[in-house]
FIZANU-553655 format. One line per field, with one value per residue: residue in three letters; x, y, z of N, C-alpha, C, O, CB in turn. Coordinates in pm, 1 decimal. Glycine has a CB too. Layout:
N
residu [ALA|...]
nX [X|...]
nY [Y|...]
nZ [Z|...]
caX [X|...]
caY [Y|...]
caZ [Z|...]
cX [X|...]
cY [Y|...]
cZ [Z|...]
oX [X|...]
oY [Y|...]
oZ [Z|...]
cbX [X|...]
cbY [Y|...]
cbZ [Z|...]
//
This chain:
65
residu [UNK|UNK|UNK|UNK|UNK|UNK|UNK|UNK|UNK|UNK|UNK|UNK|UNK|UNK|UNK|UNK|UNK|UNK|UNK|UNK|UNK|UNK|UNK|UNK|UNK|UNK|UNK|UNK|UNK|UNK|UNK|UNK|UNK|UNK|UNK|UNK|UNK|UNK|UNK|UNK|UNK|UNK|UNK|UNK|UNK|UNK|UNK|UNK|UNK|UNK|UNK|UNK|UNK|UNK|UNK|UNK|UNK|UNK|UNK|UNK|UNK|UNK|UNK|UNK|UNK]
nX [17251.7|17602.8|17806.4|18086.0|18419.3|18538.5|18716.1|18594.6|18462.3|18304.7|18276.0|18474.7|18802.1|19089.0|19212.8|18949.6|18908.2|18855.3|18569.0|18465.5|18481.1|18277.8|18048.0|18052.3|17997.9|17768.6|17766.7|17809.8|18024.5|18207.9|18203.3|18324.3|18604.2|18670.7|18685.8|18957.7|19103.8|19144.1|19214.5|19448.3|19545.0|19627.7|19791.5|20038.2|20045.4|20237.2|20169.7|19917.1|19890.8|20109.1|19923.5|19683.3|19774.8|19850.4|19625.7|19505.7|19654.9|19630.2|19320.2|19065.0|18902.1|18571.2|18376.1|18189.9|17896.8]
nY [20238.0|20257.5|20562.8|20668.2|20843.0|20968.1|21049.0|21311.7|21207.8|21392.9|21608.7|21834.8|22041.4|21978.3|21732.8|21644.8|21606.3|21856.5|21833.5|21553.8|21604.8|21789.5|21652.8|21405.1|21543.5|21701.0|21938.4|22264.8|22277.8|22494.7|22613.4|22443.7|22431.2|22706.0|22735.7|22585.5|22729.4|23004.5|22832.3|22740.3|22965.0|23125.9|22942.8|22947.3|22815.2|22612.0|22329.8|22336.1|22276.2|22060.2|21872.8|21832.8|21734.5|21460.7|21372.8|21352.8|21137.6|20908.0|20919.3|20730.7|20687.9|20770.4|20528.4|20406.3|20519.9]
nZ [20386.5|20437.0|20504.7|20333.2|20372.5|20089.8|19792.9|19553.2|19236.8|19113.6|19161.5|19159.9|19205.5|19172.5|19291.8|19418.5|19676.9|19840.5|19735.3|19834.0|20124.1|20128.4|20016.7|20206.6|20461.3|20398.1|20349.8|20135.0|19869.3|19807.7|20039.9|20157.2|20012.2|20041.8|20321.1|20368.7|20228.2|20445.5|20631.9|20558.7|20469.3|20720.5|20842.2|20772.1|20489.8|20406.4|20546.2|20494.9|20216.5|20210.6|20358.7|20190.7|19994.7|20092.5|20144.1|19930.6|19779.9|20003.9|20031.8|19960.7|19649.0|19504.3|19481.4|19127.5|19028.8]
caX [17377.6|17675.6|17856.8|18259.1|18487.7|18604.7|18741.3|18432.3|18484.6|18243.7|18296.1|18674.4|18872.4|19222.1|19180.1|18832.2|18987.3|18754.9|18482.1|18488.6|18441.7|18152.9|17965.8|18058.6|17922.3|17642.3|17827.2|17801.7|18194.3|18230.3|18223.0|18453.8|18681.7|18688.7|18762.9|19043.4|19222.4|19142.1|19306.6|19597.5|19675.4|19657.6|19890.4|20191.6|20034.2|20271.2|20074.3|19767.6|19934.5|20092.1|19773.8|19625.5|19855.7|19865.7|19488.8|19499.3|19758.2|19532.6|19212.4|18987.6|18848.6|18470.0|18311.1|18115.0|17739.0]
caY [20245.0|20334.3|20646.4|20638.9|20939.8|20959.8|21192.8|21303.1|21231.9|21506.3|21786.5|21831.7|22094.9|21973.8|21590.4|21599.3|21628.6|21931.6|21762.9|21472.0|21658.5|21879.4|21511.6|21328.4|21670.4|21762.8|22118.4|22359.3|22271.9|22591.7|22681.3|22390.8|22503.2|22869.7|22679.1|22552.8|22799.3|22997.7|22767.4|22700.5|23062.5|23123.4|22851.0|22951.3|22764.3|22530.2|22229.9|22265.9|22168.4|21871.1|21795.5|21824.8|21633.9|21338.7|21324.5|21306.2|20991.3|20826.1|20912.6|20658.9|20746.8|20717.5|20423.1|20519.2|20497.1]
caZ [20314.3|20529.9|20460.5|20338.9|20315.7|19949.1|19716.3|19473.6|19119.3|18974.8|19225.6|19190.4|19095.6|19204.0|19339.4|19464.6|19822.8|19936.4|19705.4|19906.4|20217.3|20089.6|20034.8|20334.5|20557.2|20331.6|20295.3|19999.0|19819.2|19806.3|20157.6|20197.8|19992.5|20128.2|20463.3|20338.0|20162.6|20469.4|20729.1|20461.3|20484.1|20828.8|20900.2|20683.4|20349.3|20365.2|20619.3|20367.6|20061.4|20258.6|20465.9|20069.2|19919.3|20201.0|20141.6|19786.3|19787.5|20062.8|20037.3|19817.2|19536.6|19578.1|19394.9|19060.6|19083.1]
cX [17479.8|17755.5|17982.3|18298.4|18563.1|18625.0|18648.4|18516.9|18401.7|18236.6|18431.5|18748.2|19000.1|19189.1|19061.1|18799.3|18832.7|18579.0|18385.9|18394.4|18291.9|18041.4|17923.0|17943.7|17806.4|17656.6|17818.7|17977.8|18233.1|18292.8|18353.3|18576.4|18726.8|18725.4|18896.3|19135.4|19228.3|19246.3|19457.3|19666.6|19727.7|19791.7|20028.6|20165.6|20103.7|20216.2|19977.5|19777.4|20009.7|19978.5|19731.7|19656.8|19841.2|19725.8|19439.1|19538.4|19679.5|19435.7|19111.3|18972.6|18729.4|18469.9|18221.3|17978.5|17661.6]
cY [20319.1|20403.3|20614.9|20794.0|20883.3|21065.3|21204.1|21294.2|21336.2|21606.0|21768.4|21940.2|22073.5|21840.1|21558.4|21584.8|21694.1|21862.7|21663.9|21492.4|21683.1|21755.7|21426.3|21430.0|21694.0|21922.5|22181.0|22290.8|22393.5|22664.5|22563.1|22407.2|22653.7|22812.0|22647.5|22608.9|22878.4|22929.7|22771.4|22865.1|23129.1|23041.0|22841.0|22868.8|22618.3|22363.7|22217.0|22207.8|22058.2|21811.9|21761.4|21703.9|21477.4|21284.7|21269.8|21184.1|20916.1|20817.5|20821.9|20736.3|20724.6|20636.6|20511.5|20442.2|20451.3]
cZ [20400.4|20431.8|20450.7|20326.2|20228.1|19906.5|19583.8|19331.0|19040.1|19059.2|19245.5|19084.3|19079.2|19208.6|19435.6|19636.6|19919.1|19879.8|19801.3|20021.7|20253.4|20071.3|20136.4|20434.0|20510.6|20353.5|20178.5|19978.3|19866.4|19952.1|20211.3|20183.1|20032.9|20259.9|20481.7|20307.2|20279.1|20604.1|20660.8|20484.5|20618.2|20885.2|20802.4|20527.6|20348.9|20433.9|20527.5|20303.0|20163.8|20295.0|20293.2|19980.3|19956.9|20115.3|20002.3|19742.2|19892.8|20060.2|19977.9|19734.8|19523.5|19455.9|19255.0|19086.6|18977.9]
oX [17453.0|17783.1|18025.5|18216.8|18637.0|18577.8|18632.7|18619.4|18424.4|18179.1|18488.6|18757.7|19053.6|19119.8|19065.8|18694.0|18753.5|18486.9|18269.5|18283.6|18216.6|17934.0|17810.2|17831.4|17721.7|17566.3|17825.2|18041.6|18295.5|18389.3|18448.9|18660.2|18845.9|18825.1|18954.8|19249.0|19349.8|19340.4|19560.4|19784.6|19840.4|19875.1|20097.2|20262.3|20045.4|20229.1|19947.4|19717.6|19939.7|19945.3|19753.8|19591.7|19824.4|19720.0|19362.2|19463.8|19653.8|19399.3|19047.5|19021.1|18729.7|18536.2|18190.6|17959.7|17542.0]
oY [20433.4|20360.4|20538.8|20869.6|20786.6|21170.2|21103.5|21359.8|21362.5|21706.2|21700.4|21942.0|22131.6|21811.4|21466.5|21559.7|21644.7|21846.4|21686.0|21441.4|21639.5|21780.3|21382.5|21393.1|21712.1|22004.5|22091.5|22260.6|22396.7|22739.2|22590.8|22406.2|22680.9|22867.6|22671.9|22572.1|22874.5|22991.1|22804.8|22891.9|23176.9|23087.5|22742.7|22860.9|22520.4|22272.7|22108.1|22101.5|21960.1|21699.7|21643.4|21617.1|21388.1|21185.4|21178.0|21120.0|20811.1|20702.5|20904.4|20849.5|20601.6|20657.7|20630.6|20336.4|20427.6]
oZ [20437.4|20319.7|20537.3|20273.3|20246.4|19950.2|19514.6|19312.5|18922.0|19016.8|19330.8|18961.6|18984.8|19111.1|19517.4|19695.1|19999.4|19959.8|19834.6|20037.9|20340.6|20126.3|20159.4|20468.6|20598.1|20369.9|20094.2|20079.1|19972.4|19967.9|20283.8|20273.3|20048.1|20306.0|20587.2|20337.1|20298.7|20654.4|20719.2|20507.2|20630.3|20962.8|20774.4|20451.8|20302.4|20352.1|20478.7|20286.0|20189.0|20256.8|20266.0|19922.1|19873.9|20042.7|19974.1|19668.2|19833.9|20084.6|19912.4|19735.2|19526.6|19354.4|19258.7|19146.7|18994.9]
cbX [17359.1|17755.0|17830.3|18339.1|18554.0|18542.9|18911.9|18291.3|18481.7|18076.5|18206.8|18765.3|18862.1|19291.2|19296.7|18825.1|19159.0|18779.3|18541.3|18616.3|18502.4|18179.9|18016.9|18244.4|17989.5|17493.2|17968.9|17767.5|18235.9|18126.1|18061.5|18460.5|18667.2|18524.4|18714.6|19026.5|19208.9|19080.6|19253.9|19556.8|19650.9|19550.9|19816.1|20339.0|20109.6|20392.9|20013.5|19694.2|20082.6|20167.3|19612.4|19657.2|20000.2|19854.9|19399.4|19565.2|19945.9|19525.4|19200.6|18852.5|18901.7|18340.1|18192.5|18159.2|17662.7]
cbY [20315.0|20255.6|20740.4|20524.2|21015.5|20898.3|21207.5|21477.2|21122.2|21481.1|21849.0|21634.7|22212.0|22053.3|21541.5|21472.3|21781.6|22143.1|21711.1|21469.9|21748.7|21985.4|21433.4|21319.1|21815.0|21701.0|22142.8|22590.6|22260.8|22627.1|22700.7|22311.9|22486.1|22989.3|22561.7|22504.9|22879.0|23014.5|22606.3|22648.2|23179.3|23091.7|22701.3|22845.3|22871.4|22574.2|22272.4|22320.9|22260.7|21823.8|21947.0|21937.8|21672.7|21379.3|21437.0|21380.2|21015.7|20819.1|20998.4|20600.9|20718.3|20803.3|20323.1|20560.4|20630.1]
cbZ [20176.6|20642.4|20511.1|20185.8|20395.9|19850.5|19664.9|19492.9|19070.3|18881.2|19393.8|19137.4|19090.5|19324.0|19407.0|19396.6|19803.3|19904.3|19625.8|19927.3|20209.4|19928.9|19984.5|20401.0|20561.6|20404.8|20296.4|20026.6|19643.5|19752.5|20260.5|20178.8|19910.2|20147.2|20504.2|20291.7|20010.0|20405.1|20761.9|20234.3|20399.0|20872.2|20917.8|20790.5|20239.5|20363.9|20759.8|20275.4|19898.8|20385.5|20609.3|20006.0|19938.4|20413.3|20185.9|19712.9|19847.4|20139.1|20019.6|19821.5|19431.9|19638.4|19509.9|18885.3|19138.9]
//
């Protein structure tokens, strides 16, 4: 079964974004998210929430199972 990046429908606390991630990688969420917020504040905040946003509006949506 080949792998897709999607945005997770049952790990999501915002749009499933870092969810997603945490699936594709086989990462804890958690730590994905802490990566995230993380980078987001390092970098002035405001790049995350776009990068976030972008990803949210493109990303799929994974299939349901």
């Amino acid at each position: 079964m080949e792998r897709k990046l999607a945005r997770s429908r049952k790990d999501k606390m915002l749009g499933g974004v870092c969810g997603g991630f945490a699936e594709y990688f086989c990462w804890a969420s958690w730590m994905v998210r802490f990566a995230y917020v993380l980078i987001s504040i390092l970098s002035a905040a405001f790049p995350g929430i776009l990068i976030y946003i972008l990803l949210w509006i493109f990303m799929p949506l994974k299939a349901e199972e």
